[in-house]
C-alpha positions in Angstrom: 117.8 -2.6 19.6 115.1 -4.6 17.9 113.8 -8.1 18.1 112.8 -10.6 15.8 109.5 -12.9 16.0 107.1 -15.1 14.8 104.2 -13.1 12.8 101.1 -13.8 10.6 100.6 -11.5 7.4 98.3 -11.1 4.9 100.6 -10.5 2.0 98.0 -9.9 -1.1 94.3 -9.9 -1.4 92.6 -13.2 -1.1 96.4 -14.7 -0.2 96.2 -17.4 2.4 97.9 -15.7 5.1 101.6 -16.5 5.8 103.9 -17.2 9.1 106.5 -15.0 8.5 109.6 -13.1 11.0 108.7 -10.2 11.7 111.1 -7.4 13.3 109.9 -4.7 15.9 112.0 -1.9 16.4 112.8 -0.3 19.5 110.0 1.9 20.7 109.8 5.3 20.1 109.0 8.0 23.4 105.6 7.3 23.6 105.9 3.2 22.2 106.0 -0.3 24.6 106.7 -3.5 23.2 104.3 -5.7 24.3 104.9 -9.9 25.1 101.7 -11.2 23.2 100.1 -13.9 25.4 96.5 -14.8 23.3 95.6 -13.0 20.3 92.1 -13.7 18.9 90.8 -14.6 15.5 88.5 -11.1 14.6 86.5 -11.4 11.4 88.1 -8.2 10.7 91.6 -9.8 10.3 89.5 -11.8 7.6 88.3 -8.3 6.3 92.0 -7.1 6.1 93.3 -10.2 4.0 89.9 -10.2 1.6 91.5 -6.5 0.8 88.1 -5.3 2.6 89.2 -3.0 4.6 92.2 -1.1 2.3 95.1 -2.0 0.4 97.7 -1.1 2.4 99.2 -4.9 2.1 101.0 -6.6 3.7 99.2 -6.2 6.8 100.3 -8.0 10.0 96.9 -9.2 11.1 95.8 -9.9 14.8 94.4 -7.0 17.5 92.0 -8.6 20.1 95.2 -9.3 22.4 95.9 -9.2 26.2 99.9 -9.7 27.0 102.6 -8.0 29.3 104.6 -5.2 29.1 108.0 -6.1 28.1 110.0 -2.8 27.2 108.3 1.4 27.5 110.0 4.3 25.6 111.6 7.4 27.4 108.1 9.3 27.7 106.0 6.3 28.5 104.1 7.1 32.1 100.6 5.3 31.3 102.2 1.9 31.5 104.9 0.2 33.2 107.0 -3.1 32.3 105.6 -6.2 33.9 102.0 -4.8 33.8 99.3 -7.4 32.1 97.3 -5.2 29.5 94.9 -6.0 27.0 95.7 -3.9 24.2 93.0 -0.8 22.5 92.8 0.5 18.8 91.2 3.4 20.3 93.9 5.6 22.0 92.5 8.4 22.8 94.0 11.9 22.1 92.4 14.0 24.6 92.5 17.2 22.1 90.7 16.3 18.8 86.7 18.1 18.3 85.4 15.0 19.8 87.7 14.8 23.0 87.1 18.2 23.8 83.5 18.1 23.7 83.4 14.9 26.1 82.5 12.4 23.7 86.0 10.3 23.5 84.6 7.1 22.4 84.3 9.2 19.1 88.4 10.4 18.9 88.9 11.0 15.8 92.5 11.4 16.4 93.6 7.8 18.0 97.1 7.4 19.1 99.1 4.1 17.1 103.0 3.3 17.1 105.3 6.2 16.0 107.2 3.8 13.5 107.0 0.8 11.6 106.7 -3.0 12.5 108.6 -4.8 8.8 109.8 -7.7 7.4 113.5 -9.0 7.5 114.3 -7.0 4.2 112.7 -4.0 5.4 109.4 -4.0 3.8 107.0 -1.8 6.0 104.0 -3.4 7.5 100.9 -2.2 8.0 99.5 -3.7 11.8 96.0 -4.7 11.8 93.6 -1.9 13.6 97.2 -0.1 14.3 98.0 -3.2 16.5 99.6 -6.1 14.8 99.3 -9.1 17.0 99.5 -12.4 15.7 102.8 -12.0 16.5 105.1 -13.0 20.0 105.8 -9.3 20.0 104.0 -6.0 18.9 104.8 -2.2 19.1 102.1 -0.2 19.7 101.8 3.3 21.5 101.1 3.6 25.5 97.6 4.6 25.3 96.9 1.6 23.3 97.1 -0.3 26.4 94.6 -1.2 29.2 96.2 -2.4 32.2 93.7 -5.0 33.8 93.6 -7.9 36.6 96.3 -9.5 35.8 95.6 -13.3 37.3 92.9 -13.2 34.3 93.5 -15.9 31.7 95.1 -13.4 28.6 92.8 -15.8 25.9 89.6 -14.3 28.2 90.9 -10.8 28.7 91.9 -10.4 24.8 88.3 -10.9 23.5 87.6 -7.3 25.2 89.8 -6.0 23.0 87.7 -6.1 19.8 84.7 -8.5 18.9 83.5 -9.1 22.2 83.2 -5.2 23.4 81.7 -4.0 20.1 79.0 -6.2 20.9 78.1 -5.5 24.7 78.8 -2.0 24.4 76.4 -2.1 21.2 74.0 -3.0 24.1 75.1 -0.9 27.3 76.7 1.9 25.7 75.6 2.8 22.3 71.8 1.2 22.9 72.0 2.6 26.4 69.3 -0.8 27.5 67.7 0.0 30.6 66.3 -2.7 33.5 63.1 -4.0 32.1 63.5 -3.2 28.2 63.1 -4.9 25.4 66.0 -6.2 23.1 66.1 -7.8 19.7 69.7 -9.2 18.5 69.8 -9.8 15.0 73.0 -12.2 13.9 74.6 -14.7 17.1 77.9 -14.6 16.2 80.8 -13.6 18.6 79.3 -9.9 18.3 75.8 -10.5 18.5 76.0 -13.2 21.2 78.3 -10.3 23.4 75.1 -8.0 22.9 73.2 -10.5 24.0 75.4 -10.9 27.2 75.4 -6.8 27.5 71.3 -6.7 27.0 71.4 -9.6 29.9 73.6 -7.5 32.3 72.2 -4.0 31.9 69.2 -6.0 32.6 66.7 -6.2 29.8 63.5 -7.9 30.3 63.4 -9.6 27.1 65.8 -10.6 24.5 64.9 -12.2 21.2 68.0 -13.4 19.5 67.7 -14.4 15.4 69.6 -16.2 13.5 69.9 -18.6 10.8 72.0 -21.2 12.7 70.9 -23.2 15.8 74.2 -23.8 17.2 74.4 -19.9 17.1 71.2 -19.9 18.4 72.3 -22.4 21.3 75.0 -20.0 21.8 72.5 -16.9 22.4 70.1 -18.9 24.5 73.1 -19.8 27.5 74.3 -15.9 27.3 70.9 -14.7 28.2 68.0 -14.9 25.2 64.8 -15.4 26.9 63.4 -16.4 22.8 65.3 -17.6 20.0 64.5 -17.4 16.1 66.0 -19.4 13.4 65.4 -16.5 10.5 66.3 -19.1 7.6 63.3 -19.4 4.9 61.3 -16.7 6.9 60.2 -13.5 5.0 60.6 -9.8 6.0 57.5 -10.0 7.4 57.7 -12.8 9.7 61.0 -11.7 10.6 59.0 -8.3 12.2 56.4 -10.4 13.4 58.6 -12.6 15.6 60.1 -9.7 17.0 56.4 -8.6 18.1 55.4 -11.6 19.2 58.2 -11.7 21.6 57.6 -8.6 23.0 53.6 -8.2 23.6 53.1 -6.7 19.7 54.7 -4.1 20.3 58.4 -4.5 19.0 61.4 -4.1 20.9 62.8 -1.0 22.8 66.4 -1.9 21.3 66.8 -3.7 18.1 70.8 -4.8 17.8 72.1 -5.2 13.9 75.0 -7.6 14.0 75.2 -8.6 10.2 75.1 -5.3 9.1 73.2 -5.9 5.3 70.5 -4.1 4.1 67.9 -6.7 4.6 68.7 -6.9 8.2 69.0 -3.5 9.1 65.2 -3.4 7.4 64.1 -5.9 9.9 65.6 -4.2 12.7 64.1 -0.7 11.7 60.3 -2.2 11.8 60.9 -4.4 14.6 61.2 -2.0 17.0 58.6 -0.2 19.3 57.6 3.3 18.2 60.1 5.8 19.7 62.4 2.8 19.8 66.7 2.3 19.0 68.1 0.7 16.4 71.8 0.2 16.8 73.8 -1.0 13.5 77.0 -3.0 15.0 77.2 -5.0 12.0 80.1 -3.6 9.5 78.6 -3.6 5.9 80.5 -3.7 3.1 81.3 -0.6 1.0 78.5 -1.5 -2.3 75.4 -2.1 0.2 72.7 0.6 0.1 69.8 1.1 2.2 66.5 2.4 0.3 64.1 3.5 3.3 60.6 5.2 3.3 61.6 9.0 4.9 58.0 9.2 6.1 58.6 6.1 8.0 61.9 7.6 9.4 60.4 10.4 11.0 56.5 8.8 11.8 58.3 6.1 13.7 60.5 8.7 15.6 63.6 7.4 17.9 67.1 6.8 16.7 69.1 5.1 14.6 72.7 4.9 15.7 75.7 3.0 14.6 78.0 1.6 17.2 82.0 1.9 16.6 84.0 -0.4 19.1 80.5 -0.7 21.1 81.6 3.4 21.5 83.7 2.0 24.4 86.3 3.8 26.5 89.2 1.0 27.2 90.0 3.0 30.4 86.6 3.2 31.7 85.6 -0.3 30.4 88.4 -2.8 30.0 88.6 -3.3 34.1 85.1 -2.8 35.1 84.1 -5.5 32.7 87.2 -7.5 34.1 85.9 -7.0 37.2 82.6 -8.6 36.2 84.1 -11.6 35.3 85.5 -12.3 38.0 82.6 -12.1 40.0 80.7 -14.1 38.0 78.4 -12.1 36.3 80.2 -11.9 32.8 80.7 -15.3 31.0 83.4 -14.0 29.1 85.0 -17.9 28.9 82.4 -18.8 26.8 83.4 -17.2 23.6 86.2 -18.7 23.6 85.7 -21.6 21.8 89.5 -23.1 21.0 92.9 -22.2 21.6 95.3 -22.3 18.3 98.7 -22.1 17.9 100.1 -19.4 15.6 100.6 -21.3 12.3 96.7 -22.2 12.7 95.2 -18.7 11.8 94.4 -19.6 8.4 92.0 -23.0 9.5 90.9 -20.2 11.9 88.8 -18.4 9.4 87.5 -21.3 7.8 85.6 -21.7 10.8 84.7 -18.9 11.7 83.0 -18.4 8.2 81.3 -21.8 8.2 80.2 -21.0 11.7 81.9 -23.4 13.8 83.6 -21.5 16.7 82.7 -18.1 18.4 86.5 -17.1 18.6 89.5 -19.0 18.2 92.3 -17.3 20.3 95.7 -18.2 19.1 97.9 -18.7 22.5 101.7 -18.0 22.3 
């Protein structure tokens, strides 16, 4: 059988996105159907449409989701129906070069849907992230699903599927921040305000967040920034030297890139401590280039790591982090900043590019 629903697509680049019916087939031996409950609003849906990430159109946007489990193939044994999940674009394989040698955060072999998601005259689409939910229905495959706590709100628990864990785990796991270290977060967007909250709860002594907007600033300050810079009109330099002056002249431990452009990922490199981390989370775009003194890559010694998904393991993460909400200890209610119907994706990105929200989270 199949069903019929309510999706968004990007149809062409730079398209406004459309509300379209969407049919998903009946899953294959290793596919669930999953009941989308809150889906939110990832810049990188805004990538897809912009043609930024390929041009595999039409793409059914939406992947930072948490629903329930409405229908399992024949094989399925990692999920059951009726469990609340919040839904992973990193299934790991368990037998690719990076599985085997116990780094699985890296698989380079990620499980997605056997088939196709289309359109009611049969036009294949292509699911965001291999996900495809903006929609009251996806197909995805069984590892692509987290099962999680399930009294937690689904527009909470979705934000862990994307934005919100590339950010903290740019901070816990990729930066590794230890208790008493020092943390710069350049960019307080949805991303850089979750590393913030990571820095906070791995228990970093200091956290300068920079940015060019106070409300994003605002944002930082009540997720855990002990110092705030707005960046706007301030040179390279004074960039650095803020970062120094937070941290006794010295530059911080961990320096966090959320923009991702050349200019930041400068100010990152010499605002950190000798021997320090710089952790790129920020996704640049394909025509940036860095131009950096190799002398001053080596003499400043440390590392400089890029962060994919916050190099998170849903399995290992998704729950504990669930877990910390619940106690308390993780505001993860804060980015969420409005709830949107479906047909309100495209007013969604407006704001998000002018800066108005931290995540809209469509609700079905």
């Amino acid at each position: 059988m199949s069903w019929t629903v309510n999706g968004v697509i990007a149809r062409a680049k730079g398209a406004p996105v459309e509300l379209v019916q969407v049919v998903v087939p009946d899953p294959g031996a290793h596919d669930v159907v999953v009941n989308v409950q809150a889906c939110g609003v990832c810049h990188t849906d805004l990538h897809y449409r912009e043609g930024g990430i390929n041009d595999a159109f039409p793409f059914l946007l939406g992947h930072e989701a948490a629903g329930v489990v409405s229908t399992v193939g024949s094989a399925v044994t990692h999920v059951a129906v009726g469990d609340f999940v919040i839904l992973n674009w990193r299934a790991v394989c368990g037998e690719c070069r990076a599985c085997k040698r116990a780094e699985p955060w890296y698989c380079f072999a990620t499980h997605n849907a056997s088939q196709k998601m289309t359109l009611a005259d049969g036009t294949e689409l292509s699911p965001a992230l291999g996900i495809g939910a903006f929609a009251e229905k996806t197909l995805v495959h069984e590892g692509q699903c987290t099962k999680v706590d399930p009294t937690v709100d689904p527009a909470v628990a979705g934000l862990l599927g994307c934005g919100v864990m590339a950010g903290l785990g740019a901070a816990m796991n990729t930066g590794a921040v230890r208790r008493g270290e020092t943390v710069a977060v350049i960019g307080c967007g949805g991303v850089g305000s979750a590393a913030v909250a990571g820095a906070k709860l791995a228990g970093a002594s200091t956290i300068v967040a920079l940015d060019l907007d106070d409300r994003k600033l605002a944002w930082a300050k009540g997720l855990g920034a002990t110092h705030v810079v707005n960046t706007s009109g301030l040179s390279h330099d004074e960039v650095v030297g803020a970062i120094r002056e937070a941290t006794n002249g010295f530059g911080a431990d961990v320096v966090i890139d959320a923009v991702g452009r050349p200019e930041t990922y400068k100010q990152a490199f010499y605002g950190r401590d000798l021997a320090g981390r710089v952790v790129l989370v920020g996704v640049p775009t394909p025509d940036m280039v860095l131009d950096l003194p190799l002398l001053e890559v080596f003499g400043r010694g440390g590392s400089l790591k890029s962060s994919w998904y916050g190099d998170c393991l849903p399995e290992r993460d998704f729950p504990y982090l669930i877990d910390l909400f619940r106690q308390g200890r993780l505001p993860l209610e804060t980015f969420v900043s409005e709830r949107i119907a479906i047909g309100d994706v495209e007013a969604a990105f407006a704001k998000m590019q002018s800066g108005d929200v931290l995540r809209s989270v469509v609700v079905f």
